[in-house]
C-alpha positions as CSV (number, residue, x, y, z in Angstrom):
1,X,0.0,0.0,0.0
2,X,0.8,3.5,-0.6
3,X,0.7,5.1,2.5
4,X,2.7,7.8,1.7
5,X,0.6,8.8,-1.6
6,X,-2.2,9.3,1.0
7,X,-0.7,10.9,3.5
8,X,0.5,13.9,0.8
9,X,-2.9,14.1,0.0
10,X,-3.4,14.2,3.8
11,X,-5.7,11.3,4.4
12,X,-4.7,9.1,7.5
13,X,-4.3,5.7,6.2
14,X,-6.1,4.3,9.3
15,X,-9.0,6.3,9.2
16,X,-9.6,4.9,5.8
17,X,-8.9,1.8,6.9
18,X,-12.1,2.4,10.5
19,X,-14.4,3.8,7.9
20,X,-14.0,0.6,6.0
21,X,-13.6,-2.1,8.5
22,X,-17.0,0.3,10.7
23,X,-18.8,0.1,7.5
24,X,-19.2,4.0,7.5
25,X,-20.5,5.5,4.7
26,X,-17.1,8.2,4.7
27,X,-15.4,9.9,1.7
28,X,-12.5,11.7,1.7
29,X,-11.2,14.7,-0.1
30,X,-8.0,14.1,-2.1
31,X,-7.3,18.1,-2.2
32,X,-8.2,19.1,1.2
33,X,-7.9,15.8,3.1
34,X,-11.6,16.8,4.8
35,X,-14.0,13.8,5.1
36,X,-17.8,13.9,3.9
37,X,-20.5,11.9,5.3
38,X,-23.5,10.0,3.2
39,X,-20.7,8.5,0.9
40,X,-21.0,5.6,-1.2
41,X,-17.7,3.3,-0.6
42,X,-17.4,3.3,-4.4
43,X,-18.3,7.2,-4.8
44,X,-15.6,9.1,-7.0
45,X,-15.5,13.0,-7.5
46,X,-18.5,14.2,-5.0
47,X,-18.3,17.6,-3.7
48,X,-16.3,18.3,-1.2
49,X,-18.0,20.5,1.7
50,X,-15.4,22.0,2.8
51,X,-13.3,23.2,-0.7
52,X,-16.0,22.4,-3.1
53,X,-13.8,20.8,-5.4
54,X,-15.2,17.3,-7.2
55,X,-12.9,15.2,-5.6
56,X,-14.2,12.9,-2.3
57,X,-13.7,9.6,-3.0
58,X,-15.5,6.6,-0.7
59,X,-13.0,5.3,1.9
60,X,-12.8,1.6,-0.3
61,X,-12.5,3.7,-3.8
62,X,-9.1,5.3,-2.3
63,X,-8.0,2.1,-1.5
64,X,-8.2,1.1,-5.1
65,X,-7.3,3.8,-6.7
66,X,-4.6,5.8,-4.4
67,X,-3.4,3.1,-1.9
């Protein structure tokens, strides 16, 4: 895995990692780093609420994609 990929990004590896294994429904924000509720785990480019860019991911897409 590619922890360090996420961490420039700054996404903690193990948050991913409780959203996944607690079954939360959590994206998170590859240009801010924020997390958004009420995300599929497959979601790619939501809104972010805190920057507003188009790029939350769900916490199992970053794992396929970034990790």
């Amino acid at each position: 895995m590619n922890e360090s990929l996420l961490k420039n990004m700054n996404i903690d590896f193990e948050r991913v990692m409780e959203a996944i294994d607690g079954d939360e429904q959590i994206g998170f924000c590859i240009a801010c780093g924020s997390e958004s509720e009420r995300i599929e785990p497959d979601a790619r480019n939501c809104k972010c609420e805190s920057c507003h860019s188009y790029k939350v991911f769900g916490a199992e897409q970053i794992l396929i994609e970034f990790a």
